[in-house]
C-alpha positions as CSV (number, residue, x, y, z in Angstrom):
1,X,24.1,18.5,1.6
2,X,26.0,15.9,3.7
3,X,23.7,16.9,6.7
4,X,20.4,16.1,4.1
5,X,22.0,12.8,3.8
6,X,23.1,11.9,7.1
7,X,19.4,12.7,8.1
8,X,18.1,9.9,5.4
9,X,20.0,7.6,6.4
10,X,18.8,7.6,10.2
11,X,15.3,8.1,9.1
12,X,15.9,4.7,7.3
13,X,17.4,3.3,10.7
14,X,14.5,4.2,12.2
15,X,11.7,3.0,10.2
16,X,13.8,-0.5,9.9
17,X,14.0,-1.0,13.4
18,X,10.3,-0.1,14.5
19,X,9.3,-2.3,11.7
20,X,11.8,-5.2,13.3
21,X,9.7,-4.7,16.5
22,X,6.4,-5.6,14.6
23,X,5.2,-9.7,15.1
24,X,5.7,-10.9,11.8
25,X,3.4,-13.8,10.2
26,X,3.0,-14.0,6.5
27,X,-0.6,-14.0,5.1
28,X,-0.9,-17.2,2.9
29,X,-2.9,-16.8,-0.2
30,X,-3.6,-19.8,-2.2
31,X,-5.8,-20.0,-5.5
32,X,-8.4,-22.3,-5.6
33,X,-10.0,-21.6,-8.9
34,X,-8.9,-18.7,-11.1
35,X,-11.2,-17.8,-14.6
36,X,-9.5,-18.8,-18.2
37,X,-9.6,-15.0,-19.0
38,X,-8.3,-12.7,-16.6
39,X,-8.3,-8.9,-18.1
40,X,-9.2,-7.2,-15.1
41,X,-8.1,-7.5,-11.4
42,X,-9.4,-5.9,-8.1
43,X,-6.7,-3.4,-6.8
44,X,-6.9,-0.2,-4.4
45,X,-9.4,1.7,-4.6
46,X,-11.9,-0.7,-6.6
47,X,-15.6,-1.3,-5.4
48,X,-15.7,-5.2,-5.2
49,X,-18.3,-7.4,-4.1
50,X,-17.0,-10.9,-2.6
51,X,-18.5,-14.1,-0.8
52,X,-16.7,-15.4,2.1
53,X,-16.8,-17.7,4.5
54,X,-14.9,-16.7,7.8
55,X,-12.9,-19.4,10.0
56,X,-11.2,-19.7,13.2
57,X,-7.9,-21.9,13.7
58,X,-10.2,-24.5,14.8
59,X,-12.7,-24.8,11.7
60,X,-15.4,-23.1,13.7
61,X,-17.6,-20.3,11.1
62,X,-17.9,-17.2,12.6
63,X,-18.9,-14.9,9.7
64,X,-20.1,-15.9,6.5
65,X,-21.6,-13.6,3.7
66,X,-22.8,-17.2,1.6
67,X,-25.6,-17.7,5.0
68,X,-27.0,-14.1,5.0
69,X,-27.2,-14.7,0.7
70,X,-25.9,-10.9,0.0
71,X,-22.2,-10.3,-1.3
72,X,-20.3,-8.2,0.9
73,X,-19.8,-4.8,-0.5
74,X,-16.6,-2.5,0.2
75,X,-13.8,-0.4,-1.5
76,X,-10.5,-2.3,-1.8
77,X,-7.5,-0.6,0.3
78,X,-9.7,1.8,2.1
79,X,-9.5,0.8,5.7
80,X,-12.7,-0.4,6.9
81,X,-11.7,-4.2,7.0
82,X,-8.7,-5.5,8.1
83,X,-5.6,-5.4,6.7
84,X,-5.3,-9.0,5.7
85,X,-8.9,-9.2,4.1
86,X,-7.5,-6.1,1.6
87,X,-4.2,-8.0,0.9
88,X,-5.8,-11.2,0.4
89,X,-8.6,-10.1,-2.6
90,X,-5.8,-7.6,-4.1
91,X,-5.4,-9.3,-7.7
92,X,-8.3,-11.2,-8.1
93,X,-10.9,-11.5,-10.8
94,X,-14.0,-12.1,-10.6
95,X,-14.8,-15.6,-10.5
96,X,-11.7,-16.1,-8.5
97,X,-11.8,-18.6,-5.6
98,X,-9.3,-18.0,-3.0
99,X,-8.8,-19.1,0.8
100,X,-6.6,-16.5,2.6
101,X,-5.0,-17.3,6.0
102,X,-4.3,-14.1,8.0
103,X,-1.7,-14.2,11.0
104,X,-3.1,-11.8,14.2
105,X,-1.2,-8.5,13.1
106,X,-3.3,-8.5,9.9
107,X,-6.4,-9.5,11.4
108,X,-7.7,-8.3,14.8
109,X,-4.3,-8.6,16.9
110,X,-4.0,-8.9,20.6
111,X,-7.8,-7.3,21.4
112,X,-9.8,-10.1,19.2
113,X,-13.2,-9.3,18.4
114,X,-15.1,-10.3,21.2
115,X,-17.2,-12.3,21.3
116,X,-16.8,-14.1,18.5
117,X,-12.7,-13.7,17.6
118,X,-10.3,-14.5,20.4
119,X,-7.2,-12.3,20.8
120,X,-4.2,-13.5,18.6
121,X,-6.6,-15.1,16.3
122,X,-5.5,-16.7,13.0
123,X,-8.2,-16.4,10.7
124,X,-9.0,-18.4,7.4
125,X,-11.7,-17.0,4.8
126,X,-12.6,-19.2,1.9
127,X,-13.4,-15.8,-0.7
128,X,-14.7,-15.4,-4.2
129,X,-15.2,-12.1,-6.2
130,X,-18.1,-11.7,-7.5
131,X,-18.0,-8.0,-9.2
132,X,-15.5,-5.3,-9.7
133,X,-15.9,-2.0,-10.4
134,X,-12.7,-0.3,-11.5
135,X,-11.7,3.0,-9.4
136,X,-12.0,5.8,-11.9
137,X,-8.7,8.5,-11.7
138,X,-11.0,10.9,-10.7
139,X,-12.3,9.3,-7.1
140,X,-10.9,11.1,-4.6
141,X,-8.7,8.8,-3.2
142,X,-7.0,7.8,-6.7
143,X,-6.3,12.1,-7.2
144,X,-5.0,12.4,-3.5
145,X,-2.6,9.4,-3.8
146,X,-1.4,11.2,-7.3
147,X,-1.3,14.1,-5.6
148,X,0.6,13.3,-2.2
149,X,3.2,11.6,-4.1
150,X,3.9,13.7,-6.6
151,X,3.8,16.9,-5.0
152,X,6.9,16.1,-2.5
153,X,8.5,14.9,-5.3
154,X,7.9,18.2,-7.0
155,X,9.5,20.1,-4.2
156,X,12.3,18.1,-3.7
157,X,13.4,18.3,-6.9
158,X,13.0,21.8,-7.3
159,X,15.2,22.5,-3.5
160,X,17.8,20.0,-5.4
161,X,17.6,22.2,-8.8
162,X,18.2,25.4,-6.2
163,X,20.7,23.8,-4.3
164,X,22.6,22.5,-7.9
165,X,22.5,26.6,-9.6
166,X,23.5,28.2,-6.2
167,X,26.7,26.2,-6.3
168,X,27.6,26.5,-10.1
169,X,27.1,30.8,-9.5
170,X,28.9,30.6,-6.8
171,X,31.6,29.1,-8.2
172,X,31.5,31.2,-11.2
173,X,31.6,34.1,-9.5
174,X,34.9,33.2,-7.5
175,X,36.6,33.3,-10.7
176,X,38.8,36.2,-11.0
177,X,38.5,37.7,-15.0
178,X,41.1,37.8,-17.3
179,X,43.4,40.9,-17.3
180,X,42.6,42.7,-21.3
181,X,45.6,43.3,-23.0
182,X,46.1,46.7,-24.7
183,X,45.2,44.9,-28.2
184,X,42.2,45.0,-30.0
185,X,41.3,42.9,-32.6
């Protein structure tokens, strides 16, 4: 059992010193208009659609879904934009007005995207959500998020429930009986 913890703790180590490794910027997220009545808010694994309005360090537009005159469509927390963009329209209503700065590791890091995003790029998107659609439990990716986190937790408390009635047999059955006396009762 000692081993089991010795082995957490140095998995711990690890992850905290590869993540100390990792440039560190915070993404700055700053309401610009936010709706009287607030019941629902985009999180993983919601369809939203948003405006935006994409811009380098230097003002220059480089993407804007408000020119092409079509919302930009895409499932909240799934991958397919950058990490930044997901973090920054996490807990947003629709109606909600928000420009979201995004340091390089959340955006498009040392590679850029040329041509139009230099490498180490701090980007700035002016964003607004314009419809939410609620992830249903039943989409896979709410099920398989259920399921991969409950199932270790399954096991490990069923090796710890093991673990816990091996010892208390085995220390039962160290116990030498009682000698009978010739009496009965």
């Amino acid at each position: 059992m000692a081993s089991l913890v010795h082995l957490l703790i140095l998995a711990a180590c690890l992850v905290s010193a590869e993540s100390a490794k990792k440039p560190r910027g915070e993404l700055k997220v700053e309401v610009v208009e936010k709706p009287e009545s607030c019941s629902v808010i985009a999180g993983n694994g919601d369809a939203v659609s948003i405006h935006y309005t994409g811009k380098l360090a230097t003002g220059e537009v480089f993407d804007s879904s408000r020119k092409r005159g079509t919302p930009f469509p895409f499932k909240l927390g799934d991958g397919k934009t950058i990490k930044g963009f997901d973090q920054g329209v996490l807990g947003m209503c629709v109606g909600e007005q928000r420009v979201v700065t995004i340091p390089p590791h959340l955006g498009y890091g040392e590679k850029g995207h040329p041509p139009t995003i230099p490498p180490m790029a701090t980007l700035t998107f002016e964003i607004e959500l314009v419809d939410l659609e609620k992830a249903s439990i039943f989409d896979s990716g709410a099920v398989g998020t259920t399921f991969s986190t409950a199932v270790p937790l399954f096991i490990l408390g069923m090796v710890i429930y093991y673990v816990y009635n091996k010892a208390v047999n085995e220390d039962t059955s160290r116990r030498k009986p009682k000698p009978r006396s010739g009496k009965r009762r």
